[in-house]
N, C-alpha and C positions, 0 to 999 in steps of 0.2 A: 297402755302404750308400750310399757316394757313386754308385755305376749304379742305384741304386735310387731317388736322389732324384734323377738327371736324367734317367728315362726320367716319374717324374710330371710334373715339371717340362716336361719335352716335351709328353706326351698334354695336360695339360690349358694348354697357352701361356703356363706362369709363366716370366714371363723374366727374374726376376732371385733370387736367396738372401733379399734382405729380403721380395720380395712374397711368396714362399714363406713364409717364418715369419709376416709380416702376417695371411694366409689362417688358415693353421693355428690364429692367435691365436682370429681373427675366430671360427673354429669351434666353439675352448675356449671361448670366453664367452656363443655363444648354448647351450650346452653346460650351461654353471653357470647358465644364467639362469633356463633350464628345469629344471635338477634345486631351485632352491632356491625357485623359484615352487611349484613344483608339490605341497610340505603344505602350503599354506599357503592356494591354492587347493581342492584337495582337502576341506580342513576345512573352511573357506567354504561348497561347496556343500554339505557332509554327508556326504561319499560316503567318507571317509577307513576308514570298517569294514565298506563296503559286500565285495559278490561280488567277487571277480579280474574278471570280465568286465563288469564297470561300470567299474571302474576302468578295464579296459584301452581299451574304449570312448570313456569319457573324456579320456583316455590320447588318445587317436587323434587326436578331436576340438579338442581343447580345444590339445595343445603342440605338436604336427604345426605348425598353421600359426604358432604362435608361436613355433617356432623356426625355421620360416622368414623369419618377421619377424625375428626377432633376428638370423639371419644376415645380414641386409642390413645391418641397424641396426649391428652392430659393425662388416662388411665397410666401409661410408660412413663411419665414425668413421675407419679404418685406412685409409682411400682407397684404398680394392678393391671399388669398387660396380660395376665395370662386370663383373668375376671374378664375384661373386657375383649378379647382374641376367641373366648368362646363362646358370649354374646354372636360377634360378627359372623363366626363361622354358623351356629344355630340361624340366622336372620339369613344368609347366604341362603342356604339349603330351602328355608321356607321361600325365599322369592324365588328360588330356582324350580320348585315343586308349582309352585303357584303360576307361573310364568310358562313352565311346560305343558301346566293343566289350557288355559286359556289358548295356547297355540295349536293345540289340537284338535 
């Protein structure tokens, strides 16, 4: 287990035990923020009895970029905005590639 948490620790340049557990915190809570948003949201719009593929649609929509906002937003509370600032930016690039591929 301990080669397991220093070869993440390697790949992605966590250089210390606490900024590792900071991270992983950061994750768990845009994690809960979205699971406990999302009836509450849900029933809001209506859509809480709708099709599976409203929902999941929704789904896409709607907590995708909110948890990617919440990953920043706890990552900056935990002072790991620069770990997670270039997350976003790498994830950016890949849907912008991805999205230009598909448009043409």
């Amino acid at each position: 287990m301990k080669n397991f948490l220093q070869n993440v620790k390697r790949k992605y340049q966590i250089k210390s035990d606490l900024d590792f557990a900071l991270i992983v915190t950061a994750f768990s809570l845009a994690g809960l923020n979205v699971s406990f948003t999302r009836p509450r949201i849900f029933q809001w719009l209506g859509i809480s009895h709708s099709a599976w593929w409203v929902k999941t649609l929704a789904f896409l929509l709607l907590f995708f970029p909110l948890y990617q906002l919440s990953t920043l937003l706890y990552g900056s509370l935990l002072g790991q905005f620069s770990f997670f600032w270039e997350r976003q930016k790498k994830l950016g690039r890949f849907l912008r590639r991805k999205l230009l591929r598909v448009g043409n």
